[in-house]
C-alpha positions as CSV (number, residue, x, y, z in Angstrom):
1,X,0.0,0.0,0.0
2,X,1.0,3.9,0.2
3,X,1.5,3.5,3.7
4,X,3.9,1.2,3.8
5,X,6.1,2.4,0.9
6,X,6.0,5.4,2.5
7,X,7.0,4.2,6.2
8,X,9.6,1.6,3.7
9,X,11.0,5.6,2.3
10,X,9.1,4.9,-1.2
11,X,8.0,7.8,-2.8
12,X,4.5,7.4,-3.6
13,X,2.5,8.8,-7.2
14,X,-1.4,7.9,-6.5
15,X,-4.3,8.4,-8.3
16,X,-7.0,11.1,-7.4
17,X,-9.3,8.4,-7.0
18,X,-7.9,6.3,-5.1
19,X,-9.1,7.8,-1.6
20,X,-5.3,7.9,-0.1
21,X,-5.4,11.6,-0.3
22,X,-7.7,12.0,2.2
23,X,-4.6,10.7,4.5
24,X,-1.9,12.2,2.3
25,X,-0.7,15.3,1.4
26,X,2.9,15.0,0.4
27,X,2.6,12.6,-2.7
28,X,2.4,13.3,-6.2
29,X,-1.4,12.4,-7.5
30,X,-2.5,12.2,-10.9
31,X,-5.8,11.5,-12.5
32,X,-5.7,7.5,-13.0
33,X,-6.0,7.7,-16.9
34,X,-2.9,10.5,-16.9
35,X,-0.9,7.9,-17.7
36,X,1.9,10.8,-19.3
37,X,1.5,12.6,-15.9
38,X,2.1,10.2,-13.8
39,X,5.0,8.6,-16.2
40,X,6.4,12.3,-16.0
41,X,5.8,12.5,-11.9
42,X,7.9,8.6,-11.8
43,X,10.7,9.8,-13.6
44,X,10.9,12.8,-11.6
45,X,10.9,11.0,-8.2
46,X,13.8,8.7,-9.8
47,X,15.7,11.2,-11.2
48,X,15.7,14.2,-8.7
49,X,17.3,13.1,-5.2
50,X,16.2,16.0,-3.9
51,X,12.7,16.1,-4.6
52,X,12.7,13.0,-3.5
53,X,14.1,13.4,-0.3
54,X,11.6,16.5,0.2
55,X,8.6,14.4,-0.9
56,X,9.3,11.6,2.0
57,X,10.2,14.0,4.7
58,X,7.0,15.5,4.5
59,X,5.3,12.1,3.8
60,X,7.0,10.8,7.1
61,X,4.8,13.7,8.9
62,X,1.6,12.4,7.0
63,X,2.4,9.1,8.3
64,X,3.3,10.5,12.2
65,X,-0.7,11.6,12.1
66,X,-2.3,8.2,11.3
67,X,-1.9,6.2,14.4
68,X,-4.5,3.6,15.9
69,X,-4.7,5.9,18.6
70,X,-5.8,9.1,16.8
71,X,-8.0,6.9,14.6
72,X,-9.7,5.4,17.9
73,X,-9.9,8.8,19.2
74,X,-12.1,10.3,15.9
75,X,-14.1,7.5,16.4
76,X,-15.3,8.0,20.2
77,X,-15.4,11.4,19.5
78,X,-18.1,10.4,16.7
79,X,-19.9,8.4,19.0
80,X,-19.8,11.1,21.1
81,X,-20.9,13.7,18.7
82,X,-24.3,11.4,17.5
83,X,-24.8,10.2,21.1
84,X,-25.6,13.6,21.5
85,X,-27.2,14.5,18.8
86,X,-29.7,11.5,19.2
87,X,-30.4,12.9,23.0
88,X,-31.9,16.0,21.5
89,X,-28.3,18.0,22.4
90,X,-28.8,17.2,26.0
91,X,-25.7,15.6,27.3
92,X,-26.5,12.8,30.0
């Protein structure tokens, strides 16, 4: 997956489609019939050491974010949220 190239130092190019940008925000994304874009975005990430080397610095903070525990967290907070909600806004 994304993830684990990135957390393996693998530059990632995705597809605007794919959904991983919702996570990510340091990758290269192309529309998934670009296929010259995202040939051009490969080449780049092989040829330039430096933009590589940007690209999965800030990838590696991406990745810092999505932890079980912040995941667990968003999701007790939605429980908490509808709970709520569903009690007319009266918290019990």
């Amino acid at each position: 997956t994304c993830l684990e190239a990135l957390s393996c130092n693998v530059p990632v190019v995705v597809s605007y489609q794919s959904g991983v940008l919702e996570n990510l925000t340091n990758v290269f994304a192309v529309d998934f019939w670009d296929t010259d874009r995202m040939a051009f975005n490969v080449l780049a990430l092989l040829e330039d050491k430096t933009l590589r080397a940007e690209m999965l610095k800030a990838a590696r903070a991406d990745l810092q974010k999505l932890t079980w525990d912040r995941a667990a967290d968003k999701i007790i907070n939605a429980y908490h949220i509808n709970a709520h909600r569903e009690c007319g806004g009266v918290k019990q």
